[in-house]
N, C-alpha and C positions, 0 to 999 in steps of 0.2 A: 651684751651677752648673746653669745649664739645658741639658735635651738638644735636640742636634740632632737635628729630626724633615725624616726624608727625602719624606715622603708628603703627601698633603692627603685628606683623606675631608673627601665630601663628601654629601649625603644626594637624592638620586636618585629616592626612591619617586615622587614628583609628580610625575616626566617619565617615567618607567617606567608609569603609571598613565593619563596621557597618552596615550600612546604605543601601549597594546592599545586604548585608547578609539577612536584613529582606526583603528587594524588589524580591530577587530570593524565598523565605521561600516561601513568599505570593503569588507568581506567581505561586509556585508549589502547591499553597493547590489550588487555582484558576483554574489552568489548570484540577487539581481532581475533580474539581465541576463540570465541566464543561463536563466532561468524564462519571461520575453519572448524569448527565442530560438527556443526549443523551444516551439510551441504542443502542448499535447493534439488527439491525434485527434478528430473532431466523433463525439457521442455519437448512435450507430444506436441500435435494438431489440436487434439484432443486438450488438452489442457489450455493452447492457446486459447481453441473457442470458447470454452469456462470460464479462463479470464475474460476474454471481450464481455461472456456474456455476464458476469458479477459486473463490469464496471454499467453496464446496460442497466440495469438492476437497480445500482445506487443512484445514477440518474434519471431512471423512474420513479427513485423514493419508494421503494420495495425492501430493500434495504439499508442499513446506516451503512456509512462511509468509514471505510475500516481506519480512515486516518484519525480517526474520532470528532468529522465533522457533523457527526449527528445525518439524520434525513433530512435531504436538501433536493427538491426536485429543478430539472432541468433537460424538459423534453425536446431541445433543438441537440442537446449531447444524445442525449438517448436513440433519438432518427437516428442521426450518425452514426453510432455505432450500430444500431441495425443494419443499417444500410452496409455499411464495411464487411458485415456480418454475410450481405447478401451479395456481395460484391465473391469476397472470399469461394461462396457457393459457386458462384459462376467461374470463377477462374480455375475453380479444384473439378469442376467436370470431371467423372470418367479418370481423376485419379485418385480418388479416396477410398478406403473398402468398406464395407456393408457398414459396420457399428461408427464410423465420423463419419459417413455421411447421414445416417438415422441420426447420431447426436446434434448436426449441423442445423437440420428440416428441422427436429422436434425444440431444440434452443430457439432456432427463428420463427417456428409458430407459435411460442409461449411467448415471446416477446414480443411479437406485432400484437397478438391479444390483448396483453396487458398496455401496449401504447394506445389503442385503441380505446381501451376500456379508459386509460387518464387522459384524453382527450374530449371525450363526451362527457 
C-alpha cells in the first residue's frame, strides 16, 4: 500500500541563488547612485593639511579612527606625518597666502605639542 503524501518538496536553491544575484546587482548600482549624489568636497591645500593632520591625530590616539578601529596609538606614524607636515612647509615657502600658511604653523604646533606631551 502507498502513502498519501500531503506535501511536494521542491528544490529552490537555483532561484534562491538567483535571487541574492539580482539583490547584490541592485545594491551595487544603488550604492553608485548614491556615491554620484554626494560629490566630495573639491580638494584645497587647506583641506589637504586637515587631512594629514586628522590622520596625525588618530595616530596619536587623540582620536578614533574613523574606520572604526577604535583608538590605536602609533607614534612612529604620527612623526611621519608631522614630519611630511614639515616638509610640505618647506617646499610651499613664499607660496601660500596668509590663512594655509597660519593654518600650516598653527596645525604643526599643535601637533608637535601633543607628540611631545605622548612621549614623556
Amino acid at each position: 500500500m502507498q502513502e498519501k503524501r500531503d506535501f511536494v518538496i521542491k528544490d529552490r536553491r537555483r532561484i534562491f541563488k538567483e535571487e541574492e544575484k539580482k539583490e547584490k546587482e541592485e545594491a551595487k548600482v544603488e550604492g553608485s547612485k548614491e556615491v554620484e549624489e554626494k560629490p566630495l568636497p573639491p580638494v584645497t591645500f587647506s583641506s589637504f593639511i586637515v587631512s594629514l593632520s586628522s590622520s596625525a591625530l588618530v595616530h596619536l590616539g587623540e582620536i578614533p579612527d574613523p574606520t572604526g578601529g577604535g583608538i590605536k596609538k602609533n607614534l612612529k606614524l604620527a612623526k611621519q606625518t608631522i614630519d611630511v607636515l614639515e616638509m610640505l612647509k618647506e617646499k610651499t615657502k613664499g607660496n601660500l597666502d596668509v590663512d594655509e600658511e597660519g593654518l600650516l604653523n598653527n596645525i604643526l604646533f599643535d601637533l608637535r605639542v601633543r607628540y611631545v606631551k605622548q612621549k614623556s
